[in-house]
C-alpha positions in Angstrom: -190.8 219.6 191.7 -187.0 220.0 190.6 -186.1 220.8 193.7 -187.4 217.7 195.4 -186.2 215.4 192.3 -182.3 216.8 192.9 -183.0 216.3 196.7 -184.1 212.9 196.0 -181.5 211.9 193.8 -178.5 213.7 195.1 -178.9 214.1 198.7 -178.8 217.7 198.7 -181.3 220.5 199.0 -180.8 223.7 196.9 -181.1 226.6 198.5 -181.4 228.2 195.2 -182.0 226.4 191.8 -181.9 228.4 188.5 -183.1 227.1 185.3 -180.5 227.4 182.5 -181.4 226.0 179.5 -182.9 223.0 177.9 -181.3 220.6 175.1 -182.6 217.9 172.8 -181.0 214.4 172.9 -181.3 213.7 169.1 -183.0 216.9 167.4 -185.0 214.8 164.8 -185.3 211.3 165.9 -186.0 211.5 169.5 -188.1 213.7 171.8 -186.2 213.3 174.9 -185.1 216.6 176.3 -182.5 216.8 179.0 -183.1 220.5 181.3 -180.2 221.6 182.5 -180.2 223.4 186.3 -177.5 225.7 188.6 -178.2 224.7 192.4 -176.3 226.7 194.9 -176.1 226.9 198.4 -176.4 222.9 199.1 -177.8 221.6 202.5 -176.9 217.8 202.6 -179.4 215.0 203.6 -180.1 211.8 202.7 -180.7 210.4 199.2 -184.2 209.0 198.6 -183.5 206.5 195.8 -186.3 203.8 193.9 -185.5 200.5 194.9 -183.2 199.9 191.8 -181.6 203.4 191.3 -178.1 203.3 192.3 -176.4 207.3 192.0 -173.0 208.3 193.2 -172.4 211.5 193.9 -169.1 212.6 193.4 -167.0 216.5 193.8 -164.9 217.4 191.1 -163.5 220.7 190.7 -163.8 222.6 187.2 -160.3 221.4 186.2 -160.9 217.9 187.2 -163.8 218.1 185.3 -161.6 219.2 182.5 -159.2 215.8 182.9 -162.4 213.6 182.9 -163.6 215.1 179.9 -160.5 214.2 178.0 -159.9 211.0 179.0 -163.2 210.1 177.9 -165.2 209.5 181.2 -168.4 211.7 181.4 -171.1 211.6 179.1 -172.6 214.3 176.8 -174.7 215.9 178.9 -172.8 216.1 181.9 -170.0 218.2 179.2 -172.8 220.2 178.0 -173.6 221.4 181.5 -170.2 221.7 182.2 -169.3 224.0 179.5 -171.3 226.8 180.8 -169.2 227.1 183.6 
């Protein structure tokens, strides 16, 4: 199932997907819980996105990553992930 939901946003198949960890958004007020996944060894295809998704995939390296982080453009749970690189 995780497989096939990264394929189908991403445009990539997984060779190998390893479950890492799971976070709460906002321990105490909400129950939404973001999982948190390594895929290696990426095979590109086509995205399958709903009608109204629109996802960019973009390549950064680790210290790109780095630079976005401090200027402020990715989100909380794309730093989370990040860190445990």
């Amino acid at each position: 199932m995780r497989q096939r939901n990264f394929h189908e946003e991403t445009g990539y198949i997984p060779q190998k997907l390893t479950y890492l960890f799971k976070a709460l958004a906002a321990s105490g007020t909400s129950t939404e819980t973001y999982y948190f996944y390594l895929a290696e060894n990426l095979k590109k295809e086509k995205q399958h996105l709903e009608k109204l998704e629109m996802i960019n995939v973009k390549w950064s390296s680790i210290k790109q990553a780095m630079k976005m982080i401090k200027e402020n453009k990715i989100d909380a749970k794309a730093i989370l992930g990040i860190s445990l690189l």
